[in-house]
C-alpha positions in Angstrom: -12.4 4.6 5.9 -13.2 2.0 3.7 -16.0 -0.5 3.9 -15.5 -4.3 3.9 -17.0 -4.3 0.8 -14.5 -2.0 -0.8 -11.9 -3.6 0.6 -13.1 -7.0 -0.9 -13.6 -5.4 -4.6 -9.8 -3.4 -3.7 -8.1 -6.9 -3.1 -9.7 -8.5 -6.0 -8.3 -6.1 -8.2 -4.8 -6.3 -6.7 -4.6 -10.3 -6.7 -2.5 -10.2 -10.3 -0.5 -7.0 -9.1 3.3 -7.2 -9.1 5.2 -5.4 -5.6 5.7 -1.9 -6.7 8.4 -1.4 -3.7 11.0 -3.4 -1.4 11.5 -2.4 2.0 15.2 -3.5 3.1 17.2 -3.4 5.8 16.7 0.7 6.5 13.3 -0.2 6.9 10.8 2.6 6.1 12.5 5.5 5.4 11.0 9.1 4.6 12.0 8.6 0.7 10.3 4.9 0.6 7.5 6.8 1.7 7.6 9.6 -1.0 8.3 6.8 -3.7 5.0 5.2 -2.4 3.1 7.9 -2.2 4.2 8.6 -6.1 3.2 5.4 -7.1 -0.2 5.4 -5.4 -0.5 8.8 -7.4 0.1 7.0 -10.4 -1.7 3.3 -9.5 -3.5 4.1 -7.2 -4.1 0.2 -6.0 -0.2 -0.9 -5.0 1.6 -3.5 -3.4 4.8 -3.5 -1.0 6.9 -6.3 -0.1 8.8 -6.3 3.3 12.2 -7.9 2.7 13.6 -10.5 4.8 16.7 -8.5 5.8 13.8 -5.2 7.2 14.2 -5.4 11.2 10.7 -3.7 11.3 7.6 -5.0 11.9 5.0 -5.2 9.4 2.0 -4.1 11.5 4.3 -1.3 12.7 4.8 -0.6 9.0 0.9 -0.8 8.1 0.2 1.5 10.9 2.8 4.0 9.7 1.5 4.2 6.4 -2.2 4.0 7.1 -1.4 7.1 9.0 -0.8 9.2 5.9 -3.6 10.9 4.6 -6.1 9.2 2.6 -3.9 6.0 2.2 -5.6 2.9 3.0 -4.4 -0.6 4.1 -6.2 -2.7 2.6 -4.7 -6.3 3.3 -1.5 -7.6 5.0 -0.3 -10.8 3.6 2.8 -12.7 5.0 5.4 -9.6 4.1 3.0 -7.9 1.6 1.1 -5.3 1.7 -1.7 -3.8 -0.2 -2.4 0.3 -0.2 -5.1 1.9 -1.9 -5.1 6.0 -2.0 -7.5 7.5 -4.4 -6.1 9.4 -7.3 -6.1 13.5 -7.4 -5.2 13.7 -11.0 -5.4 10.0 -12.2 -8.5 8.7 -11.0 -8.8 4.9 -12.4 -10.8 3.1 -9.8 -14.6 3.5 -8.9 -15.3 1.9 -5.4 -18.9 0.3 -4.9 
């Protein structure tokens, strides 16, 4: 679980970040959720947009994906949303 803190330092860092990945109209599918996964391997600190056309709901999709193992929400804003998931391989963020 991270710490308000970390999630303050997480957010600061993802301000200039570009969406990594859409989520349409199949909504959250299991490969959308392999393809994040990857990039959060990769990243680490991502963002996903929610597309207009998506009949799910973004707090059911935060829930969903805060779910996975070690992957974080840290911020929901309008249809964005941050993830943090710390690097096995790749590790590029220290935490305070």
């Amino acid at each position: 679980m991270l710490t308000g803190k970390q999630k303050s330092f997480l957010r600061s860092k993802a301000h200039h970040l570009q969406p990594l990945v859409q989520i349409g109209k199949n909504g959250l599918t299991e490969s959308v959720i392999e393809l994040i996964e990857e990039a959060l391997e990769a990243k680490e600190l991502i963002k996903v947009t929610i597309l207009q056309n998506c009949g799910e709901d973004k707090k059911e999709i935060a829930a969903v994906l805060a779910a996975r193992e070690n992957m974080h929400v840290v911020q929901t804003i309008g249809k964005v949303i941050v993830l943090y998931k710390e690097s096995v391989e790749n590790k590029q963020i220290e935490l305070p």
